[in-house]
C-alpha positions as CSV (number, residue, x, y, z in Angstrom):
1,X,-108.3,-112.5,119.6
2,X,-105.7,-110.2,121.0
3,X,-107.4,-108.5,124.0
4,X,-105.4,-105.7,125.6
5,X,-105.6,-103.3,128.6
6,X,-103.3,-100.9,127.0
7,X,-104.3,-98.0,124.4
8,X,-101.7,-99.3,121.6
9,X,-100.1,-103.4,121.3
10,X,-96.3,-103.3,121.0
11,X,-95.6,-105.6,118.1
12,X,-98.5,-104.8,116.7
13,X,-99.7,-102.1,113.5
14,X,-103.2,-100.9,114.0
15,X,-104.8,-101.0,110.8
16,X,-108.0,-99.9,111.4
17,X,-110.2,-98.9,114.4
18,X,-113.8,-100.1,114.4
19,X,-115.4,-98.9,117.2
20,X,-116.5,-99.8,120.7
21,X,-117.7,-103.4,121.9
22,X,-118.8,-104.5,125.1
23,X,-120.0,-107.7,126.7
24,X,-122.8,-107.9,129.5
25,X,-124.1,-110.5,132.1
26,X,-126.6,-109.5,134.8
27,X,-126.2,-112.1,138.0
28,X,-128.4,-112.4,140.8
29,X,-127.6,-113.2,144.0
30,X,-127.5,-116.7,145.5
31,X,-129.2,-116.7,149.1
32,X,-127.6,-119.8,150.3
33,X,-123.6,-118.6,148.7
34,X,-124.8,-115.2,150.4
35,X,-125.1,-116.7,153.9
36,X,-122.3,-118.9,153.4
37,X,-120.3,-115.7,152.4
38,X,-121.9,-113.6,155.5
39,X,-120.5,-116.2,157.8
40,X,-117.0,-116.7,155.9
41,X,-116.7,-112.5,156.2
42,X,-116.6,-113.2,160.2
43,X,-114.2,-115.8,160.5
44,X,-111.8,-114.8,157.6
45,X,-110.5,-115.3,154.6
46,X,-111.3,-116.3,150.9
47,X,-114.8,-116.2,149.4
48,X,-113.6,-118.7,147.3
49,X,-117.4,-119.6,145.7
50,X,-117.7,-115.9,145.1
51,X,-114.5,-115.5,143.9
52,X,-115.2,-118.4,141.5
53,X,-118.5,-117.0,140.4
54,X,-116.7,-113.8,139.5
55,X,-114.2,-115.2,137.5
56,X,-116.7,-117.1,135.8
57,X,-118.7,-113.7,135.1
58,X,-115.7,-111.9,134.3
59,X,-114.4,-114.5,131.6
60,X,-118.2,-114.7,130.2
61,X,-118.2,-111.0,129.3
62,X,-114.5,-111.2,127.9
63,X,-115.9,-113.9,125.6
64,X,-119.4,-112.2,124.6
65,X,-117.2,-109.1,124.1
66,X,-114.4,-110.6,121.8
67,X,-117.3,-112.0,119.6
68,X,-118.6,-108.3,119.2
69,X,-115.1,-107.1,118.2
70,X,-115.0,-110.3,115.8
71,X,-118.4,-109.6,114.1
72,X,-117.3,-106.2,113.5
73,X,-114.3,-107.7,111.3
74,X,-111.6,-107.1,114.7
75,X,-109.0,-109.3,115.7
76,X,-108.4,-107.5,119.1
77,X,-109.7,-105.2,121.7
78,X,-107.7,-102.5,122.8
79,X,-108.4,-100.5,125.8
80,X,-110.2,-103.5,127.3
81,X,-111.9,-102.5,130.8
82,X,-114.4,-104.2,133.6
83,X,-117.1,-102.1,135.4
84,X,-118.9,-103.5,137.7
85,X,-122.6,-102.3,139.6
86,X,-125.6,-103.2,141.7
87,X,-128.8,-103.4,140.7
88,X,-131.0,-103.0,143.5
89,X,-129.3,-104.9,145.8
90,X,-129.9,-107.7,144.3
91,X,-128.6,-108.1,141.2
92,X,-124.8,-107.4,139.9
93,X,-124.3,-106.0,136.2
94,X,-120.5,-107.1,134.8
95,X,-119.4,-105.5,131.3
96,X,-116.0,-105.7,129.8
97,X,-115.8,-102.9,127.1
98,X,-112.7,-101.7,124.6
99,X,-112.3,-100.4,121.2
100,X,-112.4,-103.4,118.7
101,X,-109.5,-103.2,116.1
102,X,-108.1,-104.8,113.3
103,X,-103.9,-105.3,113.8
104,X,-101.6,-106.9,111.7
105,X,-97.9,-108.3,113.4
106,X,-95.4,-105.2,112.6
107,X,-92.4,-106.7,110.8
């Protein structure tokens, strides 16, 4: 699956446009990784089980949102974005969204 921030992928002849996909993941927040971060936020430096747990996420609703685009007959997302919000303070939403597409290599 070619997934691409871009509107258009050079190399590439869109041959048909077939709508918008997302993927989703709602994550709650650990208390103990909270602390931990809360204490880390004094001192310094890199969150790094945070950061971890957002990769995680982030990769999770790349992959629930290439299999959209696939069961629509895509083989790539174009315009591919993250948004990110809070749910009551307590909960974090994570979507990845684009336009699935079907492309075939320009030659």
């Amino acid at each position: 699956m070619l997934i691409a921030t871009t509107n258009d992928a050079p190399g590439y002849v869109i041959e048909e446009v077939l709508g918008e996909v997302f993927g989703l993941t709602v994550r709650s927040r650990n208390a103990v990784s909270q602390m931990g971060a809360g204490l880390k936020s004094i001192i310094g430096g890199e969150l790094k089980g945070m950061t971890k747990n957002l990769e995680n996420s982030r990769q999770a609703v790349i992959d629930r949102m290439a299999e959209a685009a696939s069961a629509k007959g895509g083989n790539a997302v174009l315009a591919m974005r993250f948004d990110t919000s809070e749910m009551g303070g307590v909960w974090t939403e994570i979507c990845a969204y684009g336009t699935a597409a079907r492309v075939t290599k320009a030659g």
